[in-house]
C-alpha positions in Angstrom: 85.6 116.1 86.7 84.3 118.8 89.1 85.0 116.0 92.3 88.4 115.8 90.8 88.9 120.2 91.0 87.0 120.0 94.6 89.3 117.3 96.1 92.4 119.0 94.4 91.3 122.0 95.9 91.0 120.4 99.2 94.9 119.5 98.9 96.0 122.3 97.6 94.4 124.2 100.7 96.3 121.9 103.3 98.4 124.8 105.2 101.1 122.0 106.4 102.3 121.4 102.8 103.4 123.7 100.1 103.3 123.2 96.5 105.6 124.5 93.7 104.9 124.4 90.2 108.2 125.7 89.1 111.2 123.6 91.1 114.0 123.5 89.8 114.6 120.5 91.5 113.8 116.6 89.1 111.8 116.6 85.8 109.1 114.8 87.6 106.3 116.0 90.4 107.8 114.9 94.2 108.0 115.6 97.6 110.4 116.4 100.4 109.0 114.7 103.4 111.2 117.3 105.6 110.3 120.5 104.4 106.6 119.5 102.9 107.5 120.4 99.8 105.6 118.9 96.2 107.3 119.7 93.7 106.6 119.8 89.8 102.8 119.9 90.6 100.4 119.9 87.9 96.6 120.2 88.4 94.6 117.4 88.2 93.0 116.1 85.3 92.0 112.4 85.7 92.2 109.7 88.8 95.5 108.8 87.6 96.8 112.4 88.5 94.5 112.5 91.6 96.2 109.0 92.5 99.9 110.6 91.8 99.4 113.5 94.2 97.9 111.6 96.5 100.7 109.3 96.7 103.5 112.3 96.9 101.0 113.7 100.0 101.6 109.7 101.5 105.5 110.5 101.4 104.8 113.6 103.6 102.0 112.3 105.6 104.8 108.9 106.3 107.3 111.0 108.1 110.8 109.8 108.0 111.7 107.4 105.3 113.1 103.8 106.3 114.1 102.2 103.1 113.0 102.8 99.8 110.6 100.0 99.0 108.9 100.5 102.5 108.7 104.7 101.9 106.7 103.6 98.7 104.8 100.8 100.1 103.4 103.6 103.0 103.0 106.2 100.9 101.0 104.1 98.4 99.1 102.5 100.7 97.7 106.2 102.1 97.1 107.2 98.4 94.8 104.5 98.4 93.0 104.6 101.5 92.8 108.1 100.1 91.3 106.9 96.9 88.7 104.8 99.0 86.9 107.6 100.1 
């Protein structure tokens, strides 16, 4: 568990990308790709959530979305590059 709080850390120290615990915005954690925005964050507590913010990082770290499959495709492929190191 303390790799999982060191590599949250490491996110949650990224100066490109803000995080807000208390959106308003969806019932769900999320990201604006435009304003690098995650929203509904919650700290990690097992690879399942590492994997999740990973993935809503991927939707920033894609840029502009094409079409919806493709946006998840690229941002779940990053996640898992992520994961691999």
């Amino acid at each position: 568990m303390e790799c999982l709080k060191l590599i949250q850390d490491e996110m949650k120290n990224n100066p490109d990308i803000t995080f807000d615990e208390n959106s308003a915005c969806w019932n769900r954690m999320h990201a604006h790709y435009k304003t690098k925005k995650i929203c509904k964050y919650h700290p990690i507590n097992s690879y399942h959530s590492l994997f999740d913010l990973l993935h809503e990082i991927g939707h920033i770290r894609s840029g502009n979305p094409h079409n919806r499959a493709l946006e998840e495709t690229q941002a779940t492929l990053w996640a898992i590059n992520r994961m691999g190191e």
